[in-house]
TORPA-4810 file (N, C-alpha, C, O; in nm, 3 decimals):
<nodes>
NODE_1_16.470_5.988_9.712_16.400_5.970_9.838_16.295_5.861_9.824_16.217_5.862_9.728_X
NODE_2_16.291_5.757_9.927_16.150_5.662_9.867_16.096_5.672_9.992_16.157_5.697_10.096_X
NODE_3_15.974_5.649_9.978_15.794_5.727_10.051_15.741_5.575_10.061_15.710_5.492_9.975_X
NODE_4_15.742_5.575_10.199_15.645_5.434_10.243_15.520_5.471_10.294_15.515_5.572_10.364_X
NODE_5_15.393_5.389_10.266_15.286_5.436_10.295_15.218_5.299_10.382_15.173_5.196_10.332_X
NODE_6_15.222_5.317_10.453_15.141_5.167_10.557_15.002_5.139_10.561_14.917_5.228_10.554_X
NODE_7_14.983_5.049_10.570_14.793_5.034_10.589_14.833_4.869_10.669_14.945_4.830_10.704_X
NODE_8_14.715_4.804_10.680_14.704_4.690_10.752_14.710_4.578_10.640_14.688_4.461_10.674_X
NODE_9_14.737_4.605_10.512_14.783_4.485_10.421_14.944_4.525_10.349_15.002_4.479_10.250_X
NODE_10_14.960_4.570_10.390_15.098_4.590_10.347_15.131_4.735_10.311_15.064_4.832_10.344_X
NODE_11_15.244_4.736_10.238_15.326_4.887_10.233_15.372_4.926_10.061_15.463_4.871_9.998_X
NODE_12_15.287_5.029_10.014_15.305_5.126_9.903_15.425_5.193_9.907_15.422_5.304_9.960_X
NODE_13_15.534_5.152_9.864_15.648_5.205_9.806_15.670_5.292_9.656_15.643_5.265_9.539_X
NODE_14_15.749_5.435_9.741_15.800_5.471_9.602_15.919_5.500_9.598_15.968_5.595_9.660_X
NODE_15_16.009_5.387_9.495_16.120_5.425_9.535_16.223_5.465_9.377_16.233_5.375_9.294_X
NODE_16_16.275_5.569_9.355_16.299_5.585_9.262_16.277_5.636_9.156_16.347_5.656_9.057_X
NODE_17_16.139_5.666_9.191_16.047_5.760_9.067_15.935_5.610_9.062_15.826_5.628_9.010_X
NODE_18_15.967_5.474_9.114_15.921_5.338_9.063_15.761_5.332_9.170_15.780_5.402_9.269_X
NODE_19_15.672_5.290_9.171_15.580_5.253_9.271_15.550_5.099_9.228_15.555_5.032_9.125_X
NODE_20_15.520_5.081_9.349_15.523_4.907_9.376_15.433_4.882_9.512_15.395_4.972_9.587_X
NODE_21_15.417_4.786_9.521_15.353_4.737_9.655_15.457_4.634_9.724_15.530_4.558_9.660_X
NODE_22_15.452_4.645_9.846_15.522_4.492_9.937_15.367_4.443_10.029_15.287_4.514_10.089_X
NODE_23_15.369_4.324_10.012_15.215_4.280_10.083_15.268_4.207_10.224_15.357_4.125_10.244_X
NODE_24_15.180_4.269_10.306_15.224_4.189_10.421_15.245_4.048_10.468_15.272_4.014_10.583_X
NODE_25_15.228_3.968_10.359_15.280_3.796_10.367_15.406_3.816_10.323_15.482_3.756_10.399_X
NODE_26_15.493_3.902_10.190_15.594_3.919_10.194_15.704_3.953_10.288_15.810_3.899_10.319_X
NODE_27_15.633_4.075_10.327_15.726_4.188_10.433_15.758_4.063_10.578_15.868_4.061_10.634_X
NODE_28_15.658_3.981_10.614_15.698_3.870_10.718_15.754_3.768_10.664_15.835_3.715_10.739_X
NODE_29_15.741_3.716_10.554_15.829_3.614_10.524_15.968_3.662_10.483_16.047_3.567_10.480_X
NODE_30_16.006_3.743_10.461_16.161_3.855_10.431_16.205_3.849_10.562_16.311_3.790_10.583_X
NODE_31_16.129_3.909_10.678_16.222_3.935_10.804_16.129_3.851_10.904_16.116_3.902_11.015_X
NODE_32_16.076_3.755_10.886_16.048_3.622_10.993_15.951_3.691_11.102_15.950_3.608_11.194_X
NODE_33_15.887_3.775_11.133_15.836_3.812_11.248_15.682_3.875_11.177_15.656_3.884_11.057_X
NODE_34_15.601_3.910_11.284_15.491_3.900_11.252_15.449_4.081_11.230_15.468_4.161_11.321_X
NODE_35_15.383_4.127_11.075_15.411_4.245_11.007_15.382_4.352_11.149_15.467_4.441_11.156_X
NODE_36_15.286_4.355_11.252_15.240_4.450_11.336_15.392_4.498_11.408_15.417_4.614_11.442_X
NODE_37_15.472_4.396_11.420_15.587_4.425_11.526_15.731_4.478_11.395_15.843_4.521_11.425_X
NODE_38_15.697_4.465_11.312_15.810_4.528_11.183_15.801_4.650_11.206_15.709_4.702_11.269_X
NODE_39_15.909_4.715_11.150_15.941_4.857_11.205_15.989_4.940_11.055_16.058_4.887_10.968_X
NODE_40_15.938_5.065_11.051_15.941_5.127_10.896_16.119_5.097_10.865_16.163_5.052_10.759_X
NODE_41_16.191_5.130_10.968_16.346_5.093_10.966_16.361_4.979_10.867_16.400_4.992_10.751_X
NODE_42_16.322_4.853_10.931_16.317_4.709_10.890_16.283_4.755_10.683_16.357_4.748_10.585_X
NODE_43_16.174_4.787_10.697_16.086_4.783_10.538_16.175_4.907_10.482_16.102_4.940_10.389_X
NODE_44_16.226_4.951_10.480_16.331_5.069_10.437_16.421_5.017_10.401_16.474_5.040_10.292_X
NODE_45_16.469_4.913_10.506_16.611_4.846_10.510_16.571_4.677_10.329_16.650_4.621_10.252_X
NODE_46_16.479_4.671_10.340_16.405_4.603_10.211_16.427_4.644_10.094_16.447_4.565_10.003_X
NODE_47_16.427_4.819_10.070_16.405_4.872_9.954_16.517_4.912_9.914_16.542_4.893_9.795_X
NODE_48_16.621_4.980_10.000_16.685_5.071_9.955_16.828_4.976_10.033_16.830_4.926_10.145_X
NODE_49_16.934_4.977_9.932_17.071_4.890_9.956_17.131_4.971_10.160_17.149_4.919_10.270_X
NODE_50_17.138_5.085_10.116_17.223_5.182_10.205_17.112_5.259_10.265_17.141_5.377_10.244_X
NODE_51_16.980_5.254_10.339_16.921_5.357_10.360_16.964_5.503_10.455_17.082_5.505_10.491_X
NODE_52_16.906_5.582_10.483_16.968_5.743_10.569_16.879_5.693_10.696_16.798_5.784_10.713_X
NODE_53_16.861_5.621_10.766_16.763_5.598_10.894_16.799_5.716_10.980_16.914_5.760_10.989_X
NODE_54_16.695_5.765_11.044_16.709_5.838_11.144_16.613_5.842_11.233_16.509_5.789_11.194_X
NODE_55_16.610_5.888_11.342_16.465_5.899_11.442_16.464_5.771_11.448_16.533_5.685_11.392_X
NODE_56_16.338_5.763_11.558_16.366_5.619_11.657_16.286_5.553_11.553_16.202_5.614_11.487_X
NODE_57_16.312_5.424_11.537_16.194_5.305_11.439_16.068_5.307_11.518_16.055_5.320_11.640_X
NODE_58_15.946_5.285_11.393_15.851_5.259_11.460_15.788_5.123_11.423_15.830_5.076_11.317_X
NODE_59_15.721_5.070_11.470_15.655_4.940_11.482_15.510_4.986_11.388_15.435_5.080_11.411_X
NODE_60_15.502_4.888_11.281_15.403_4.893_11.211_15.203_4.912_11.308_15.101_4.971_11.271_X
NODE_61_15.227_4.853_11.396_15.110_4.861_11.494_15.085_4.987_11.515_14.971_5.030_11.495_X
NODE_62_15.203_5.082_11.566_15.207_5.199_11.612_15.126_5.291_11.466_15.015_5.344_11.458_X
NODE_63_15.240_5.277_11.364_15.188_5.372_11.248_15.017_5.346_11.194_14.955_5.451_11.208_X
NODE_64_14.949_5.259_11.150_14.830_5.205_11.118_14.726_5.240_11.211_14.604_5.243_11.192_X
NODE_65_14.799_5.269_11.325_14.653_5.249_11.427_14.622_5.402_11.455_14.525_5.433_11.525_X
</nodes>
């Protein structure tokens, strides 16, 4: 199972037993758009080859605030 954790500089990943960071200059330069409008879907879809998505995506703006 990997555990994303959001804040307003980027996203604490654990994926694998592994922890890591993705910084939000990354996470927008990966998928071209600006990090507030990225969606946990999107940063899921980053980590994990095949992810289990379910429930509606949310927009990083939404989660942080």
């Amino acid at each position: 199972m990997t555990v994303l954790s959001f804040d307003e500089q980027g996203v604490d990943v654990v994926y694998e037993g592994t922890e890591f960071r993705l910084e939000k200059a990354l996470i927008e330069d990966a998928l071209q758009k600006s990090y507030p409008n990225v969606t946990d879907h999107e940063v899921l879809q980053m980590v994990e080859p095949e992810p289990a998505l379910s429930g509606e995506p949310q927009r990083i703006a939404e989660i942080v605030n």
